[in-house]
C-alpha positions in Angstrom: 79.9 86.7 139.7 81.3 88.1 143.0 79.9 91.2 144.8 83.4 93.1 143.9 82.5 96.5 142.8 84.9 96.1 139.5 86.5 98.6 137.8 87.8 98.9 134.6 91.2 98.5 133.8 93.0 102.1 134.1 92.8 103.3 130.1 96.3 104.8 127.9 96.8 106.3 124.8 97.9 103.0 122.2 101.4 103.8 121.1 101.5 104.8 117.4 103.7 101.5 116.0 106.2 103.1 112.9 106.9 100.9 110.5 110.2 101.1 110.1 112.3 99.7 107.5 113.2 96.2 108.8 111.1 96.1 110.7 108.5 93.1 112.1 105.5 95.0 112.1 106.1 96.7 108.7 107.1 93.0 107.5 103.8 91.6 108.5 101.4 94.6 107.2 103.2 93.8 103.8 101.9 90.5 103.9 98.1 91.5 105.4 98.3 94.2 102.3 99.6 91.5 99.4 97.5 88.9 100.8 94.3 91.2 100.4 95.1 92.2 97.4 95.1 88.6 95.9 91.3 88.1 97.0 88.2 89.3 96.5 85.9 88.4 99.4 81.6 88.1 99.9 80.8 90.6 102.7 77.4 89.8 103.9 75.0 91.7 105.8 74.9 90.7 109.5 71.4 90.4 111.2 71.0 88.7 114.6 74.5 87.4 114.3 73.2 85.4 110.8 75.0 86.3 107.3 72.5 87.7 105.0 72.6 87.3 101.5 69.9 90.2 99.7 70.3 89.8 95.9 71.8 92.8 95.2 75.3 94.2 95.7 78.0 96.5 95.0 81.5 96.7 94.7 84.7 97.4 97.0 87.6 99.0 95.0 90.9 100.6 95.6 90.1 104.4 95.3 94.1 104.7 94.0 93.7 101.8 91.8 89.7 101.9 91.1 89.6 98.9 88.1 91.1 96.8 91.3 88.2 94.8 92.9 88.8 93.9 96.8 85.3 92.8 97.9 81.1 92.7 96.8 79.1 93.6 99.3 75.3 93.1 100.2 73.0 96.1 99.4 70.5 96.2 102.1 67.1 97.5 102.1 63.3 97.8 104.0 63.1 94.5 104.0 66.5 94.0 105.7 66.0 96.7 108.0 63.3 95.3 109.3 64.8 91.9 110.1 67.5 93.8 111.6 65.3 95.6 114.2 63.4 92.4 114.7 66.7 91.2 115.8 67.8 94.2 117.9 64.7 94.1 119.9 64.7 90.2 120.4 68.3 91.0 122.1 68.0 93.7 123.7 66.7 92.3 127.1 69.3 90.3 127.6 72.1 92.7 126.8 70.3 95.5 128.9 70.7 93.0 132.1 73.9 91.6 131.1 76.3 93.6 134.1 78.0 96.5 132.7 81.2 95.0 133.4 80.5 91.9 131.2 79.5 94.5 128.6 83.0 96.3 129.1 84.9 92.8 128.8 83.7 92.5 125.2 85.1 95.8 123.8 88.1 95.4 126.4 89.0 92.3 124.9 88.3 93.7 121.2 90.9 96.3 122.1 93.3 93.8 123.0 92.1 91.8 119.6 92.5 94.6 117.3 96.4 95.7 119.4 97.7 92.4 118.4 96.4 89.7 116.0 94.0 92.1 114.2 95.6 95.0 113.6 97.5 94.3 110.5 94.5 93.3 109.3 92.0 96.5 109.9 95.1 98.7 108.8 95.5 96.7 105.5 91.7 96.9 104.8 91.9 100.6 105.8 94.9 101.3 103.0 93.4 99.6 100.3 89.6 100.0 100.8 90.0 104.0 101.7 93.4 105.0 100.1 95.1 105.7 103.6 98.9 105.6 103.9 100.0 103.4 106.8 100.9 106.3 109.0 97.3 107.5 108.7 96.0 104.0 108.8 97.9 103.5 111.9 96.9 106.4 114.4 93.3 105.8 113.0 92.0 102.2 112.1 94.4 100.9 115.0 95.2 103.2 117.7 92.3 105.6 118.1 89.8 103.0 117.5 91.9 101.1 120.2 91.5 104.3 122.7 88.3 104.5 121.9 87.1 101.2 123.8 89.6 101.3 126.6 88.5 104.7 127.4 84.9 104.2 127.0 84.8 101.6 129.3 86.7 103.8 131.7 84.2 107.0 131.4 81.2 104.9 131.5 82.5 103.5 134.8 83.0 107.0 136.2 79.5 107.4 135.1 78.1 104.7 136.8 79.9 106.1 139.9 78.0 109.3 140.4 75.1 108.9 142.2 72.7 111.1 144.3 73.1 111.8 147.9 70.9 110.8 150.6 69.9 112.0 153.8 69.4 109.8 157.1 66.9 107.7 156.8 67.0 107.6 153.0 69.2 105.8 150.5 69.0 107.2 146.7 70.3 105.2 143.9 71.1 106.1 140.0 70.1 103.5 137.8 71.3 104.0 134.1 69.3 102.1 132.0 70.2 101.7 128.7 67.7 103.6 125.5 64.0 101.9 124.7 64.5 100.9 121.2 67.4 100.8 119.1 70.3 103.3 117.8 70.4 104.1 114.0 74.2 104.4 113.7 75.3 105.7 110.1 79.5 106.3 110.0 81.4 107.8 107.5 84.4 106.8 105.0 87.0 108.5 106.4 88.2 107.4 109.5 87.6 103.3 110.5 87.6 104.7 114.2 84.6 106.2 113.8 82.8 103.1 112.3 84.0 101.4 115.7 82.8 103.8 118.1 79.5 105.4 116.5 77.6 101.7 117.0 80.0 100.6 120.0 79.5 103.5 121.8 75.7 103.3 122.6 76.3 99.3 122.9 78.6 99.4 125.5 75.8 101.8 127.9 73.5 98.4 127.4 71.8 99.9 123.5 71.2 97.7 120.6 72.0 99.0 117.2 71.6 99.1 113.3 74.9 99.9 111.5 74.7 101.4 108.4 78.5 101.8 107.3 79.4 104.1 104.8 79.7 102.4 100.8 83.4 103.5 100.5 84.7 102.0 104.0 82.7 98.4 104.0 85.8 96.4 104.1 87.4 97.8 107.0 83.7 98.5 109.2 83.3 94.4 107.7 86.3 93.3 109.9 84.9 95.3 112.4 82.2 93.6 113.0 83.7 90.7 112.9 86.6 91.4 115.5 83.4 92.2 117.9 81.8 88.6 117.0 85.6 87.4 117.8 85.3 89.4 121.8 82.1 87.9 122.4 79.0 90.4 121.0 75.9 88.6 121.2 73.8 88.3 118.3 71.6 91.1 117.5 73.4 93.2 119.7 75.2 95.2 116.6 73.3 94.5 113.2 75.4 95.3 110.4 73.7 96.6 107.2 75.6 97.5 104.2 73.7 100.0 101.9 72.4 103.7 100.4 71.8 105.7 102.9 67.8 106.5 102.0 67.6 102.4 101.5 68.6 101.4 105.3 67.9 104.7 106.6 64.4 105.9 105.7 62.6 102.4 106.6 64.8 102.7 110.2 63.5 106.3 110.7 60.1 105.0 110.0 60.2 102.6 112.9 58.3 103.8 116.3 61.3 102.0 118.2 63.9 104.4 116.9 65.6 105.6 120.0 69.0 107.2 118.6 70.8 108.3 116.3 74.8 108.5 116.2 76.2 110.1 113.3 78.9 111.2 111.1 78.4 112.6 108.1 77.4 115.7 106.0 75.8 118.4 107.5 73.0 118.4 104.7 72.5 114.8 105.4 72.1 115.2 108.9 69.7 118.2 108.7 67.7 115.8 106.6 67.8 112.9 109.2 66.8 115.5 112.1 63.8 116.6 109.5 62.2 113.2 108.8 62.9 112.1 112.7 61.0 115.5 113.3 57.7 115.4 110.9 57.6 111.5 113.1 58.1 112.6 116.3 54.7 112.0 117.5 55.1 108.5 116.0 58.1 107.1 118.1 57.7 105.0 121.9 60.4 107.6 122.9 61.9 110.8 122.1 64.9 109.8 120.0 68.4 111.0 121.0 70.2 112.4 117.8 74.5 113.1 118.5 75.9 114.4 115.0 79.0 115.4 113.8 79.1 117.2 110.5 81.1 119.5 108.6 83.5 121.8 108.8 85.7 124.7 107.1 88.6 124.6 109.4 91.2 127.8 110.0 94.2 128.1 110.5 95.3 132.0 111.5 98.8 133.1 111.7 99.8 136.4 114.0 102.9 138.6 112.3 104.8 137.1 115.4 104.4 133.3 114.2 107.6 131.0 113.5 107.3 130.3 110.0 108.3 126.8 109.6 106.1 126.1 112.3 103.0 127.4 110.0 103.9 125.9 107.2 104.6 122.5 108.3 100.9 122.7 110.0 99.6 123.8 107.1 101.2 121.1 104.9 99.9 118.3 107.0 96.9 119.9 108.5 95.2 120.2 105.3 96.8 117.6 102.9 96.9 114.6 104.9 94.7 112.0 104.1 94.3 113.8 101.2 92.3 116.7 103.2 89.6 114.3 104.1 89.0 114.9 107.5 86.3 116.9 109.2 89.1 118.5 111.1 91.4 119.3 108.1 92.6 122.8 107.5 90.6 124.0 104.6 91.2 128.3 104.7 93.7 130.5 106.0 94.9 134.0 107.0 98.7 135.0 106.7 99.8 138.4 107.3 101.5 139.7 104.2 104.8 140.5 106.3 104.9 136.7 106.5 103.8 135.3 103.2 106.6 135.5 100.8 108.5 133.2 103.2 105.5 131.1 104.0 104.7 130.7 100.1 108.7 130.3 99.0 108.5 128.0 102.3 105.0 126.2 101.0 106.4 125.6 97.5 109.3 124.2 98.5 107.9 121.7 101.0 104.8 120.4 98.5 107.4 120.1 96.0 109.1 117.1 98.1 105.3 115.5 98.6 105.2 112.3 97.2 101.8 110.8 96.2 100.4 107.5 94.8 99.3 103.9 96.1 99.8 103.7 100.2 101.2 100.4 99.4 104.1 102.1 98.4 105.0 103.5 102.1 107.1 106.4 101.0 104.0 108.3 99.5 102.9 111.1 102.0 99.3 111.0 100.4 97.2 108.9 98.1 94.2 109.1 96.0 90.4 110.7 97.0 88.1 108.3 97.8 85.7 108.0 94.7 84.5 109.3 91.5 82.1 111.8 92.9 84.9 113.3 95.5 87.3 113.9 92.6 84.7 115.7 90.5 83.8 117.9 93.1 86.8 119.0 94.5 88.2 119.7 90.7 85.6 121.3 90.4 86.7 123.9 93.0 90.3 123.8 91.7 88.8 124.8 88.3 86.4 127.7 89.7 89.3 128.8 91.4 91.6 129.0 88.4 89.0 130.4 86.0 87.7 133.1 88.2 89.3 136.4 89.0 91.2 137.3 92.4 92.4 133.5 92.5 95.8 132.3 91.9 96.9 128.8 92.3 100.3 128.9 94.0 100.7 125.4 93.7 99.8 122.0 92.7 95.9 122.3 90.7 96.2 118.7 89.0 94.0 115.9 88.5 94.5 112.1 87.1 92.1 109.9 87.0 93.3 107.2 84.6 94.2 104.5 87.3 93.0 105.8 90.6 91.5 109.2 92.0 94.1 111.4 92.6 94.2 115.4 92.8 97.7 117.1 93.9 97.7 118.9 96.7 96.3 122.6 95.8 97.3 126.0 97.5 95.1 128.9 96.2 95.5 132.2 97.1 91.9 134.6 97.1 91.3 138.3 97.2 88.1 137.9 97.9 87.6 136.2 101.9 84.2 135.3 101.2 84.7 133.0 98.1 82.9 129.9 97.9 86.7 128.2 98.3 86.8 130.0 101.7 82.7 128.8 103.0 81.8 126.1 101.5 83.3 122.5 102.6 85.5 121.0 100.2 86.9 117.6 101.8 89.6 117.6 99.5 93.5 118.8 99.6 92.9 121.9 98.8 94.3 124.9 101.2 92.4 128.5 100.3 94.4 131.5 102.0 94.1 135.2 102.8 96.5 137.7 102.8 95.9 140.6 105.5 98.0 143.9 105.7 99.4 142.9 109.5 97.7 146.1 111.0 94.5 144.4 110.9 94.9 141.4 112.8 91.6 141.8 114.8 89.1 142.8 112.3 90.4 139.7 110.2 90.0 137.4 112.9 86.3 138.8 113.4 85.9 138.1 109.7 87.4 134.4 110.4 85.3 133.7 112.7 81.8 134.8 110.6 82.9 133.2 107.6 81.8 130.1 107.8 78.5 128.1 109.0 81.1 125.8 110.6 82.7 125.4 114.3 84.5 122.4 114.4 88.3 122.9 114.6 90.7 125.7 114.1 94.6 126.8 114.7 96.1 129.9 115.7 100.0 130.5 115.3 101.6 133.1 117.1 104.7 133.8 119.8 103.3 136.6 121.0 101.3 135.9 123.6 98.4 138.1 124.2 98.2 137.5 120.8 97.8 134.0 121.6 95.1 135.2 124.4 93.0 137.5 122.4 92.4 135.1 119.3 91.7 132.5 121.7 88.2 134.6 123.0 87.7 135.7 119.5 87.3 132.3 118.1 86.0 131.0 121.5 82.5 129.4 119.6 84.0 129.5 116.5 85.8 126.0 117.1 85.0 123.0 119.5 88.6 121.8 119.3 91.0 125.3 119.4 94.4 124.4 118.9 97.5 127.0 119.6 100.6 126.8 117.9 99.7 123.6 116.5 97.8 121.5 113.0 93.7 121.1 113.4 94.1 117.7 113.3 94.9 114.7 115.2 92.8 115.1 118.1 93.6 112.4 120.5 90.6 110.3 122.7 91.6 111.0 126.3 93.4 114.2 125.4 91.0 116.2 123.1 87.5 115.1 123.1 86.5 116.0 119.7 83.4 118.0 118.2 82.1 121.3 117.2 79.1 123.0 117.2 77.1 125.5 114.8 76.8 123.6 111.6 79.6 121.0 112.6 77.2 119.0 114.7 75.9 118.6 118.2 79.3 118.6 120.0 79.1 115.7 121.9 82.5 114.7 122.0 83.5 111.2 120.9 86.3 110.3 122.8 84.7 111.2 126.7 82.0 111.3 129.0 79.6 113.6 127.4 78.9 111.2 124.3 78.3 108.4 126.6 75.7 110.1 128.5 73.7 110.5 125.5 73.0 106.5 125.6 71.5 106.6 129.2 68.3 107.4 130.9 68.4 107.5 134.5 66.1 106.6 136.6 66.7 107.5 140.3 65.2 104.9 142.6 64.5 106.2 146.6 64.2 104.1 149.1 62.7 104.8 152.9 64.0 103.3 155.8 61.2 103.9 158.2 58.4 105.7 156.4 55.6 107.9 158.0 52.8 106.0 159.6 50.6 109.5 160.1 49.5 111.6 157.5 49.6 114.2 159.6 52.9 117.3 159.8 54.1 118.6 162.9 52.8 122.1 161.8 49.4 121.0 161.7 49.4 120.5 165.7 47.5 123.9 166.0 45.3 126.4 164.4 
């Protein structure tokens, strides 16, 4: 290579393609979609860039249409694991001295991959394996995961960049060396983006990695990892191993080369994985670096001077896209009562034009939950909710589970604004509120923000704006990603780097600079010029 010093192409958001009637791109997803559904495909485990068949498997489905098989997969376990860290540490060497920018081509060119002759593809796999309409397959399995590596190359250039100063005589150099061991990377069902970025994102800083993928999103994180084999990824690099989460996790946490872990999921689960990684620490080579986002039990709160079809049109899509199952989605909120007949007469009327059923059918606005043990649990709430007193459902409360998992989207109203539907987690479309008498807009924010364990996202409406101001310090820790007069969703990488704290994780903010930093070590090299020949000092020349 030449002794440029390169930089990375300069990084933009991926336009959001919309699928118009008529049009191409809409034309070819069509076929991607029917073409899936007339196969059922063998997805293997991936160990040192060999296919690994275990003997045991599970099952792919269509959450909306669950007797529809799309794929088996290989259940991995200890013995897998193993193989798979064998491989990570065989190519780790190699990938640690491969140039960063060499490292940055790979994902650059993925990118580029997964914006053209991919993307119908992942989208397709993301609509039928995870029940997500193409709107919500779009921004997610294309374009954020598409942000995602252009501006991670971007950042961990900028990184590179800062180095110490010297003074004359001396010249000090960063050197960011990449983790001793490998990354644990466990991603959730919910967004395909994630499953991109959680193993790529240590990769790219010169890591190697075992993936465990979630069991409900295998066939999208499959084609994943096979678009990276497409850009180039050396074997071993990412090792890609379907499974239980105790099955591929424990034996990995056993392993003294555990260097990371990179994680979405619940916040019990997590808890657990910083447990065991604690009761071993004395066991590892290296401390292991643990990034997690987890929960959360997102607000919306609306001051007496909000615009109510503003509000309601947040609220609508804030907590009932993608069938509520986002971290971010709005789960509780607080309506003055000068405002709530409108915003429920408002609510009604909107939910009422929802349309729901398979995303192959592109005029749906939602689709079904993602699995048997989601649906029970969040009707589970709904039916709490309807049997206990100071709970109304103002609309929707129905289940069907004949041919898919589906639940309507559910608006309860509580008297009581510690309920367990305004704490606890649902991930479900179901929207709790409070009413408040509009004289006590502070002490109900103050009771917002204590609520819940959680501190990942949140939304204040209001046209006032001290109001605007003053709910803005209240709820100053009580979200990582605040957003004013707008839905608690949809952060955007390069715009909102997203992450909360408390018990929503360790807010290290996928999507910029601060995550990246978590997969380096620096080591600062100093060199001298013209070093002493005496041991003596100047202030030594008399008593």
């Amino acid at each position: 290579m030449d002794n440029g010093i390169h930089s990375p192409p300069p990084p933009a958001n991926e336009p959001v393609w919309r699928y118009a009637p008529g049009s191409a791109e809409r034309q070819g997803l069509k076929a991607s979609l029917q073409a899936m559904l007339r196969e059922e495909i063998e997805i293997p485990a991936i160990i040192g860039g060999r296919e690994v068949r275990t003997g045991a498997s599970g099952t792919v489905v269509c959450p909306h249409a669950h007797g529809h098989r799309l794929a088996t997969y290989e259940r991995c376990a200890a013995a897998e694991v193993g193989q798979a860290i064998a491989a990570a540490r065989a190519a780790w060497p190699a990938w640690a001295a491969m140039p960063w920018t060499q490292r940055a081509a790979i994902f650059l060119r993925a990118a580029d991959l997964l914006a053209g002759p991919r993307r119908a593809t992942l989208n397709a796999a993301t609509m039928l394996g995870q029940s997500k309409t193409v709107h919500e397959a779009e921004i997610d399995a294309a374009c954020e995961l598409i942000d995602f590596w252009r501006f991670n190359a971007h950042y961990l250039a900028r990184i590179y960049a800062e180095q110490p100063g010297s003074a004359r005589g001396v010249w000090n150099v960063a050197d960011y060396r990449p983790l001793e061991g490998f990354v644990l990377a466990v991603t959730p069902f919910n967004f395909t983006s994630i499953g991109g970025n959680l193993p790529t994102a240590p990769v790219l800083a010169g890591n190697t990695v075992l993936w465990k993928p979630a069991s409900t999103s295998v066939l999208s994180n499959y084609h994943i990892m096979r678009l990276l084999e497409e850009a180039g990824l050396p074997p071993g690099v990412v090792n890609f191993l379907p499974g239980s989460g105790p099955d591929v996790g424990e034996p990995a946490l056993q392993s003294p080369e555990l260097a990371g872990i990179h994680f979405t999921g619940s916040t019990d689960t997590f808890q657990h994985l910083w447990r065991v990684m604690s009761d071993r620490i004395a066991s590892y080579h290296t401390y292991p670096r643990i990034v997690g986002e987890t929960g959360g039990k997102n607000f919306v709160f609306a001051h007496p001077s909000a615009s109510v079809p503003e509000l309601v049109t947040a609220l609508v899509r804030g907590a009932f896209e993608y069938q509520g199952q986002k971290c971010s989605a709005a789960s509780r909120a607080y309506l003055p009562v000068s405002l709530w007949p409108a915003v429920r007469t408002a609510l009604e009327e909107m939910l009422g034009q929802v349309a729901m059923g398979a995303p192959t059918d592109f005029r749906n606005f939602m689709a079904a939950v993602i699995d048997e043990a989601s649906f029970q649990r969040i009707v589970g709430y709904i039916d709490r909710a309807r049997a206990s007193n100071g709970h109304e459902i103002v609309s929707g409360g129905g289940s069907d589970r004949a041919e898919g998992w589906f639940v309507e989207p559910t608006v309860v109203r509580t008297d009581d604004p510690s309920s367990p539907l305004m704490t606890e987690e649902i991930f479900g479309p179901v929207l709790t509120l409070f009413v408040y008498d509009d004289d006590r807009v502070a002490e109900t924010a103050e009771l917002a923000d204590r609520t819940s364990p959680y501190g990942l996202t949140g939304a204040i409406f209001a046209n006032d704006r001290r109001a605007l101001v003053e709910l803005a310090r209240v709820f100053r820790f009580t979200a990582g990603n605040l957003y004013l007069n707008d839905k608690p969703t949809g952060a955007v990488v390069g715009q909102q780097p997203f992450g909360g704290a408390r018990a929503s994780g360790t807010n290290d903010k996928a999507g910029s600079p601060l995550n990246l930093l978590r997969w380096v070590s620096q080591r600062v090299i100093k060199e001298n010029f013209v070093p002493p020949t005496d041991f003596r000092y100047p202030f030594m020349g008399e008593e």
